[in-house]
C-alpha positions as a Python dict, from the first residue, in 0.01 Angstrom:
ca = {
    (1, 'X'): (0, 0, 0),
    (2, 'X'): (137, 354, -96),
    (3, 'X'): (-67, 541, -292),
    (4, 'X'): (159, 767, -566),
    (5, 'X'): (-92, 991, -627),
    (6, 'X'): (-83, 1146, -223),
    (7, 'X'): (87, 1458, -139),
    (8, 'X'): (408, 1317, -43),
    (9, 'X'): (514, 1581, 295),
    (10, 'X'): (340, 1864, 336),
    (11, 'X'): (648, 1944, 597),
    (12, 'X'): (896, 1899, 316),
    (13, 'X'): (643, 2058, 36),
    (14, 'X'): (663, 2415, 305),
    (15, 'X'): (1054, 2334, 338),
    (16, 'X'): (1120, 2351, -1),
    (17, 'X'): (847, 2660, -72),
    (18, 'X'): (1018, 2884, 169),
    (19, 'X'): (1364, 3133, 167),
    (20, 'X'): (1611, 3020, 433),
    (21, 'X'): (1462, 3381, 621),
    (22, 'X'): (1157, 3281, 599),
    (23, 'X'): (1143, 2909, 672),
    (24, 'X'): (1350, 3012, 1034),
    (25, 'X'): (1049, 3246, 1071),
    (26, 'X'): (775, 2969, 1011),
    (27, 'X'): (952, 2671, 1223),
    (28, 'X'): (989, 2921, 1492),
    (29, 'X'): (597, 3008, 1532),
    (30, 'X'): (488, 2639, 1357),
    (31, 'X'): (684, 2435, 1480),
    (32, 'X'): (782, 2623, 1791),
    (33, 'X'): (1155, 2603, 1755),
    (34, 'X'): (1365, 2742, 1428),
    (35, 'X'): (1597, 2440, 1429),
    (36, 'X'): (1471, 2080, 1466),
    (37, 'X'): (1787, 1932, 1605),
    (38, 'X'): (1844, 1696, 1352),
    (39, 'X'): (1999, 1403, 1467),
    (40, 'X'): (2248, 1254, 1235),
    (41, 'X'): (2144, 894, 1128),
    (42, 'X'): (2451, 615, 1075),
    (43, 'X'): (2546, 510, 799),
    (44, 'X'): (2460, 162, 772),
    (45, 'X'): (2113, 272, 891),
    (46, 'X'): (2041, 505, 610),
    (47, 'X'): (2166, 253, 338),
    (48, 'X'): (1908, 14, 522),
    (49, 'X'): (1673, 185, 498),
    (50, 'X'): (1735, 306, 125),
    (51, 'X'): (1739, -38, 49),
    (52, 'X'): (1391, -146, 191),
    (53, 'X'): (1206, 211, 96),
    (54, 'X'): (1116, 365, 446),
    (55, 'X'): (1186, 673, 563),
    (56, 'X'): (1428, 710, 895),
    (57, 'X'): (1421, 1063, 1099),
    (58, 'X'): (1560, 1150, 1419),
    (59, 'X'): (1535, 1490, 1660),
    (60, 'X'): (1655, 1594, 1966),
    (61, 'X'): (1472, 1797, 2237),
    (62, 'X'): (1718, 1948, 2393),
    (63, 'X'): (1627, 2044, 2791),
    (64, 'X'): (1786, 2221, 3039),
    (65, 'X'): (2016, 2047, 3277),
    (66, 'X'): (1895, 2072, 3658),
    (67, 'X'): (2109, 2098, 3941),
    (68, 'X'): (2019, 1811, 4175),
    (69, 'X'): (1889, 1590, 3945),
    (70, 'X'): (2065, 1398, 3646),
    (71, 'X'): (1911, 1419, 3304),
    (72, 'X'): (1718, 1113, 3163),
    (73, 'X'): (1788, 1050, 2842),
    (74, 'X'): (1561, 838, 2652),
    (75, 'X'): (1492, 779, 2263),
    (76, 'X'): (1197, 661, 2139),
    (77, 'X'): (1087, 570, 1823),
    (78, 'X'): (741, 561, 1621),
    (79, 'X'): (719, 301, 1323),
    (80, 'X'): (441, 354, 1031),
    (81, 'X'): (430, 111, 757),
    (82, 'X'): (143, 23, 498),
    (83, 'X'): (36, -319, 446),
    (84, 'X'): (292, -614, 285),
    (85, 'X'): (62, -788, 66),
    (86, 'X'): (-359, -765, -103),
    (87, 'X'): (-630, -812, 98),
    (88, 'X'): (-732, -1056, -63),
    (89, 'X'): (-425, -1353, 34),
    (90, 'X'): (-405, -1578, 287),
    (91, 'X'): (-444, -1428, 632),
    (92, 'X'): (-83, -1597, 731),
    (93, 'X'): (73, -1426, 413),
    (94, 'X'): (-49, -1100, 495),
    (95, 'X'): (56, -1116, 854),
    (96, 'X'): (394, -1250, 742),
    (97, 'X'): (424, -963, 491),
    (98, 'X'): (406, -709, 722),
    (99, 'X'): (644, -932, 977),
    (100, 'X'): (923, -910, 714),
    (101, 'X'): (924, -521, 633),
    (102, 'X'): (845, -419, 963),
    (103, 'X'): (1151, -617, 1083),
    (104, 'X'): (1381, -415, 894),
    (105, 'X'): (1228, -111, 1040),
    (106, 'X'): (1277, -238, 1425),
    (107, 'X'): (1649, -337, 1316),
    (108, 'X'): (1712, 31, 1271),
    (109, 'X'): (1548, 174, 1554),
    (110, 'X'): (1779, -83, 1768),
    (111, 'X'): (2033, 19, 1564),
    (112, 'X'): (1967, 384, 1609),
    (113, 'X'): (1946, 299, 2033),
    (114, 'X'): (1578, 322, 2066),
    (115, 'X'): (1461, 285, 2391),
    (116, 'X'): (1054, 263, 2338),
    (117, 'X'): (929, 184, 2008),
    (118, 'X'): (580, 181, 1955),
    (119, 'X'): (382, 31, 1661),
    (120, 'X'): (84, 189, 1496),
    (121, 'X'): (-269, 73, 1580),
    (122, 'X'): (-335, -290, 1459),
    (123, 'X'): (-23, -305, 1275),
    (124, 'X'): (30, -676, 1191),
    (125, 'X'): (-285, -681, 972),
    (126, 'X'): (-498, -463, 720),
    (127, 'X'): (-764, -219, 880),
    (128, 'X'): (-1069, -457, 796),
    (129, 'X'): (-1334, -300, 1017),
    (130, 'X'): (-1480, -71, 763),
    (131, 'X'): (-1580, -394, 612),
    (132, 'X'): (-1795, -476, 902),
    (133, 'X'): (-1766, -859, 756),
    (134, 'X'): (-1682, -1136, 1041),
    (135, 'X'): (-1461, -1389, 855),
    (136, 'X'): (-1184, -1370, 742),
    (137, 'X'): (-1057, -1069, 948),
    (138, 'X'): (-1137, -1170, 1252),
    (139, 'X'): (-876, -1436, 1222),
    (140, 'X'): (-627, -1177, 1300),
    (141, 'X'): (-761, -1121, 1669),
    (142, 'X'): (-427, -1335, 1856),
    (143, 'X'): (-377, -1377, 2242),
    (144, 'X'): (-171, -1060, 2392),
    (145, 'X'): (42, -1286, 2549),
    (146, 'X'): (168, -1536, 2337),
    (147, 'X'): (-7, -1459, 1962),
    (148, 'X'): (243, -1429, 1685),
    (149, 'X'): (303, -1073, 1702),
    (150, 'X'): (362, -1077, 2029),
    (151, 'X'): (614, -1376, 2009),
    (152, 'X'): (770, -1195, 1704),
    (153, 'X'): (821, -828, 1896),
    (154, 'X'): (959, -1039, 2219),
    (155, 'X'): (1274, -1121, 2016),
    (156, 'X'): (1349, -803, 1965),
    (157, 'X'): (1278, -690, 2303),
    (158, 'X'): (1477, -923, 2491),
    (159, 'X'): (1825, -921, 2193),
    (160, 'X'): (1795, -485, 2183),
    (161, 'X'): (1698, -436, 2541),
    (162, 'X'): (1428, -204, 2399),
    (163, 'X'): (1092, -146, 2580),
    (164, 'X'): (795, -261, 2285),
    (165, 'X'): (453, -88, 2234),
    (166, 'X'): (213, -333, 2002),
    (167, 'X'): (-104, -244, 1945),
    (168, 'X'): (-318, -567, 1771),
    (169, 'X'): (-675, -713, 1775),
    (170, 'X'): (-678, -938, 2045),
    (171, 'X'): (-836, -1257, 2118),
    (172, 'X'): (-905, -1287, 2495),
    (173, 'X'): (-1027, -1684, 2535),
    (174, 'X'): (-1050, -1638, 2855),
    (175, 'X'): (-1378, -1465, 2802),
    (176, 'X'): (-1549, -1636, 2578),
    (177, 'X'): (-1294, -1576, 2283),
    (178, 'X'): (-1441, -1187, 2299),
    (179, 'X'): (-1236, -957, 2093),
    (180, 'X'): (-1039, -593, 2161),
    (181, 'X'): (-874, -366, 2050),
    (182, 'X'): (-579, -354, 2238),
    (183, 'X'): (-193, -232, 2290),
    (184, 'X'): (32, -503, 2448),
    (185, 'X'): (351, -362, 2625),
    (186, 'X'): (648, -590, 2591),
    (187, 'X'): (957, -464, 2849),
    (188, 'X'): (1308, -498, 2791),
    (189, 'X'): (1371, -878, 2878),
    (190, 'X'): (1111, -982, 2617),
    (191, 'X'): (806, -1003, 2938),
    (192, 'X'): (440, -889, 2857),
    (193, 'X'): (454, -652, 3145),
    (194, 'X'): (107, -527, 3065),
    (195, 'X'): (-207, -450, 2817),
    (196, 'X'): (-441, -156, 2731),
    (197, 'X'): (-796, -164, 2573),
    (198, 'X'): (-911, 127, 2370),
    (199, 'X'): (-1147, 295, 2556),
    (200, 'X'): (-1326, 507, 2279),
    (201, 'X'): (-1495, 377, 2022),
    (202, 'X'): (-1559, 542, 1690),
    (203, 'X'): (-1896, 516, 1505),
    (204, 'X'): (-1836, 737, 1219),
    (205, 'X'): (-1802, 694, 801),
    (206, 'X'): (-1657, 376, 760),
    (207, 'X'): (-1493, 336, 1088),
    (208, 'X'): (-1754, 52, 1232),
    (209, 'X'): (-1555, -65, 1474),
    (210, 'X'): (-1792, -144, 1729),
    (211, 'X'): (-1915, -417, 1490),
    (212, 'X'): (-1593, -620, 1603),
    (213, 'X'): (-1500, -450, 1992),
    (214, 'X'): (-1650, -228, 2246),
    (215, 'X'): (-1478, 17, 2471),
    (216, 'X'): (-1231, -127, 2640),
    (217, 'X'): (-1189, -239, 3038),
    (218, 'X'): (-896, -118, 3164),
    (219, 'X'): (-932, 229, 3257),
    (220, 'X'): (-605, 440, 3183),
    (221, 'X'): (-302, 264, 3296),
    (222, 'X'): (67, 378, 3293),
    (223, 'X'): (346, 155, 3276),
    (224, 'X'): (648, 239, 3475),
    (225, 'X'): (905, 102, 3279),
    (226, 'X'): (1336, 116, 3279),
    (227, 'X'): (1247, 389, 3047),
    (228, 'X'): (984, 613, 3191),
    (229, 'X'): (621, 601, 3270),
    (230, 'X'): (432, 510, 2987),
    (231, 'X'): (96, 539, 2855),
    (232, 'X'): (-123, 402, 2487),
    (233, 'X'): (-377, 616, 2399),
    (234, 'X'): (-550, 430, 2146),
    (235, 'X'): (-670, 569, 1838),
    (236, 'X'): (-1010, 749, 1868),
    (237, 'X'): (-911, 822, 2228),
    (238, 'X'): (-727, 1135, 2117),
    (239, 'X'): (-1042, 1314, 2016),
    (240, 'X'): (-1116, 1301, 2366),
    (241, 'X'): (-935, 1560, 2645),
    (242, 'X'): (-1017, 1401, 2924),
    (243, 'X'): (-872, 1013, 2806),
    (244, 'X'): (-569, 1212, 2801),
    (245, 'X'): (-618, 1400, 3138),
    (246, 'X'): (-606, 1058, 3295),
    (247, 'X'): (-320, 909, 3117),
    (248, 'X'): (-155, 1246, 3284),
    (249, 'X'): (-335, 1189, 3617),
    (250, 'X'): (-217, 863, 3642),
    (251, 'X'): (116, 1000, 3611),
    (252, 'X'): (239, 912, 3266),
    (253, 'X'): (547, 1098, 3089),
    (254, 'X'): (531, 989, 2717),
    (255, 'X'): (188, 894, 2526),
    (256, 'X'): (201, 738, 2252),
    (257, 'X'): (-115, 731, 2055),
    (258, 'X'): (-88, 430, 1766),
    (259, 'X'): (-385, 560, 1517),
    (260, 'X'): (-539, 470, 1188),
    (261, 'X'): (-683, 739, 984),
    (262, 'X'): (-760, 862, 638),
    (263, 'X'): (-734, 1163, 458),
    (264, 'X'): (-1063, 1346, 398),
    (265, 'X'): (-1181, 1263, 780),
    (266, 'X'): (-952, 1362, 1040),
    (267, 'X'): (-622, 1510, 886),
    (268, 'X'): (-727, 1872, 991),
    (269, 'X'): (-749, 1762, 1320),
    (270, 'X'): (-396, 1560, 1331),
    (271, 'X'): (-79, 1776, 1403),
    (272, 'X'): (-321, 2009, 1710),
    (273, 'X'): (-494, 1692, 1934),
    (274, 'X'): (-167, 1481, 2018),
    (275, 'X'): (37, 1850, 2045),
    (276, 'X'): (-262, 1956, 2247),
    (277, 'X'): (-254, 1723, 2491),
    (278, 'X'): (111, 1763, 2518),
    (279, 'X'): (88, 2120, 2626),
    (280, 'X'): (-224, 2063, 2862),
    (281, 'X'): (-77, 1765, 3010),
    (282, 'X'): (275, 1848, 3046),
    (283, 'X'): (393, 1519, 2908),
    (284, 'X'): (540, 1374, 2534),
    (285, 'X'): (291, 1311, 2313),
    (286, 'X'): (435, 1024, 2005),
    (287, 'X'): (118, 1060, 1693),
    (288, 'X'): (184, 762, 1490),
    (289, 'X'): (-63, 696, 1157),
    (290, 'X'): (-32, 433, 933),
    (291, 'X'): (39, 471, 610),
    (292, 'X'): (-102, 409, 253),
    (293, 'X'): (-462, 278, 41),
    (294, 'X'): (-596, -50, 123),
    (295, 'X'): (-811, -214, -85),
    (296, 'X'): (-1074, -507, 6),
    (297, 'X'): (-1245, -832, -240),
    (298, 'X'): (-1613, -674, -134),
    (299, 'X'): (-1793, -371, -125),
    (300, 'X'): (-1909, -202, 136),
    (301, 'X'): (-2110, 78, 224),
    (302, 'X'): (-2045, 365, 510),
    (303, 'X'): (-2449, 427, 561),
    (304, 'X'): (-2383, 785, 475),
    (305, 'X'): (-2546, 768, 107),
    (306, 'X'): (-2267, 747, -96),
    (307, 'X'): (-2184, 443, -367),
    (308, 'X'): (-2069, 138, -192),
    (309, 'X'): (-1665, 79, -231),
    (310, 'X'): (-1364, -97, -226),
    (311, 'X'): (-1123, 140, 13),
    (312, 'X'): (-1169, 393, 256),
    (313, 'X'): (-930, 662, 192),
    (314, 'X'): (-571, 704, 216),
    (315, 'X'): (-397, 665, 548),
    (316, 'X'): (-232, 931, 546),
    (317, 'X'): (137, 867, 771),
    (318, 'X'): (241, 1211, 878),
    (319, 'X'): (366, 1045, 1229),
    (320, 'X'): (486, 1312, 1448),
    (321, 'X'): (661, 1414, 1811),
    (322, 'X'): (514, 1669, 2084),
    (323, 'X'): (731, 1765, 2379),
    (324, 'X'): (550, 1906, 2681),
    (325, 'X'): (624, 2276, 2630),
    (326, 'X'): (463, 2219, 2311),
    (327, 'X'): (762, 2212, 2052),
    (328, 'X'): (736, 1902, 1780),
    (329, 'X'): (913, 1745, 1513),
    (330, 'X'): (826, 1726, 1155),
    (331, 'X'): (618, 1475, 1035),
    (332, 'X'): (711, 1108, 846),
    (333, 'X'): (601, 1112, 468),
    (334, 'X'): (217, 1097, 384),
    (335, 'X'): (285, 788, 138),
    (336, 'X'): (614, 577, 265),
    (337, 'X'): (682, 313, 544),
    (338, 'X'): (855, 533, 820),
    (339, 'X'): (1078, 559, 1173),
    (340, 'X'): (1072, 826, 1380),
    (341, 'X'): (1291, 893, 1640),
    (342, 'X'): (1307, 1133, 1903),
    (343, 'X'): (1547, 1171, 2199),
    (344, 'X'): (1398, 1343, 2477),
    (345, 'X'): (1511, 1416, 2872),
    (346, 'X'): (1186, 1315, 3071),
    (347, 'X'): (1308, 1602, 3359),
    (348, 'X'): (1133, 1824, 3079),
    (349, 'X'): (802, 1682, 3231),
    (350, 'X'): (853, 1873, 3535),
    (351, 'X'): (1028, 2163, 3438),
    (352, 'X'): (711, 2231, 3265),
    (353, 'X'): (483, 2195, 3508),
    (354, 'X'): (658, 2438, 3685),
    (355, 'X'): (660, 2707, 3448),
    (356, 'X'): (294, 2684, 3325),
    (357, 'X'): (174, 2490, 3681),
    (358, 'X'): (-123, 2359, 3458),
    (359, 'X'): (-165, 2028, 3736),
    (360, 'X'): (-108, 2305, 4045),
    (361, 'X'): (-402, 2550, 3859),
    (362, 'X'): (-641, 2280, 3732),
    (363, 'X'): (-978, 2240, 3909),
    (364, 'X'): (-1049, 1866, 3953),
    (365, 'X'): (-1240, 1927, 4269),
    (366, 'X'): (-1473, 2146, 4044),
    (367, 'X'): (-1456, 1910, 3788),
    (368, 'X'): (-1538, 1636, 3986),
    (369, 'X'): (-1832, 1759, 4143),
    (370, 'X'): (-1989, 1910, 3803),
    (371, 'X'): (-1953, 1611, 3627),
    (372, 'X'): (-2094, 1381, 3929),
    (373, 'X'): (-2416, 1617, 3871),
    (374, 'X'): (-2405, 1570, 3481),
    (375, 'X'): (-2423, 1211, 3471),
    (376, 'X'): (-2763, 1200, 3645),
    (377, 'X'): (-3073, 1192, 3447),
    (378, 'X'): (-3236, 1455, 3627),
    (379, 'X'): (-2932, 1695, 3540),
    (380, 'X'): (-3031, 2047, 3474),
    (381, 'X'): (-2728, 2247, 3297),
    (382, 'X'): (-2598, 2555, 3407),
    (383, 'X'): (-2725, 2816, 3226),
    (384, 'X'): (-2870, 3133, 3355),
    (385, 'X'): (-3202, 3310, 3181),
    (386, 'X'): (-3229, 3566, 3015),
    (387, 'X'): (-3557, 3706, 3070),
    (388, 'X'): (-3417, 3829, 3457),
    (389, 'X'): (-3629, 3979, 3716),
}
């Protein structure tokens, strides 16, 4: 649920502090551009969106045209919503809450000619793992091929042609009805072309997760879709350079990294990892955060000495764009349900790499072979003394 008493943009809250001299001045070295390239939004989209309270943005990333090859054009969209209905309803309700406002949401993006949409991280449910309580949240976990989110998103795969990114808590019974957390990709005739794990697993304030999941078994796979190679870096993953060295390795031109985090723990951190790995990585990066206060029926307790409680923070939205030269978009409200759209040219990818030739100048030989030695218990680190001869 929103929370009214959040910051509402800090984007907007700089947009309207600033002289029309001075705001050119701070998008140019902020933002890395002085115009954003708004992209106008139709009509019937904005009154749609008016009429069920979310936000709708859109950019463009203008790229230079190449002589031998043709541009490709792609939009893709990042949805952030809060939660539909309390914590403390049926688990059907609650799913079906979120089913009916996110469905709006997905209209527009289709309506808008998304390409990729991506969902943010366990999005058809409430973020229950702080709770580190088994029942009734673990009746959310669904199979990734035929639970109800999926079966919901394939509709709108298959009728919009659109490529769908949805991250849930899945149920695999093939293993002993074992539990991830994981990002299903849904392709543009409605298939389940594919599914990623979250590899990192946080263990920090009230983000248990590791009471529900482990780290995830499926290494770092792209998809090559009709629309691009794609990657899901899940979550926790962005803290960590090298899950997003792979994604590039692997060959991946937009990541989209579905997260869940609060204010007060990681916000400070938010607009420079997914821009970072941009940049170092030479592909998109799409930051999407979900968005408001959630409140539980029971208490619990972080095991870092302060007063056992009902919510965890505010999540604080702010969903966001990176291009690989390291220009991004402004970020979705800190308090409302949000789309964000971006139209990008993938040839970007390697125009970049070109001009900065990070992948030509990176050392993974070295890299390799340091990190071989590190992971042996006998490891000594490199460090020369002091004391000399």
């Amino acid at each position: 649920m929103a929370s009214t008493s959040q910051l509402l943009s800090l984007d907007k809250m700089i947009m309207n502090s600033l002289s029309d001299k001075e705001l050119l001045e701070y998008n140019r070295i902020h933002y890395g551009r002085c115009d954003h390239n708004e992209i106008e939004i139709k009509r019937n989209t904005a009154e749609l969106a008016t009429k069920n309270d979310f936000e709708i943005a859109a950019y463009d990333f203008p790229t230079k045209k190449e002589q031998i090859r043709s541009p490709r054009i792609v939009r893709v969209g990042v949805i952030q919503n809060s939660i539909a209905v309390s914590t403390d309803k049926p688990i059907a309700d609650q799913r079906q809450g979120i089913f009916n406002k996110v469905r709006n949401i997905i209209e527009s993006a289709a309506s808008e000619g998304v390409n990729v949409l991506c969902l943010q991280e366990a999005w058809s449910m409430p973020f229950a793992f702080c709770t580190r309580e088994k029942q009734p949240w673990c009746e959310f976990a669904e199979s990734a091929t035929d639970g109800p989110s999926t079966l919901f998103l394939k509709e709108f795969a298959l009728k919009y042609g659109m490529v769908i990114i949805s991250p849930i808590l899945e149920r695999d019974d093939i293993h002993g009805d074992t539990i991830w957390n994981t990002a299903v990709v849904i392709n543009e005739s409605g298939k389940v072309i594919g599914k990623h794990r979250k590899n990192h697993i946080p263990r920090v304030g009230d983000f248990n997760e590791s009471t529900y999941y482990f780290e995830g078994n499926t290494g770092h796979p792209v998809f090559d879709t009709k629309f691009g190679k794609i990657a899901v870096n899940i979550c926790y993953g962005r803290h960590h350079p090298l899950n997003w060295l792979m994604f590039g390795i692997n060959g991946a031109e937009i990541v989209f990294n579905p997260s869940a985090t609060v204010a007060g723990l990681s916000e400070h951190l938010w607009a420079i990892e997914a821009r970072n790995a941009a940049i170092a990585n030479s592909y998109f990066t799409c930051a999407i955060n979900r968005v408001g206060t959630e409140t539980f029926p029971n208490e619990f307790t972080s095991g870092d000495g302060n007063p056992a409680h009902k919510e965890f923070g505010h999540f604080y939205g702010s969903s966001y764009i990176t291009a690989p030269d390291g220009t991004r978009t402004p970020g979705l409200s800190r308090v409302k349900d949000g789309l964000l759209i971006a139209q990008i040219d993938l040839n970007l990818c390697r125009q970049i790499k070109d001009k900065w030739a990070f992948t030509m100048t990176q050392r993974l030989d070295l890299y390799a072979e340091s990190l071989n030695k590190a992971i042996k218990h006998d490891y000594e680190p490199q460090v020369i003394s002091n004391k000399g001869k």
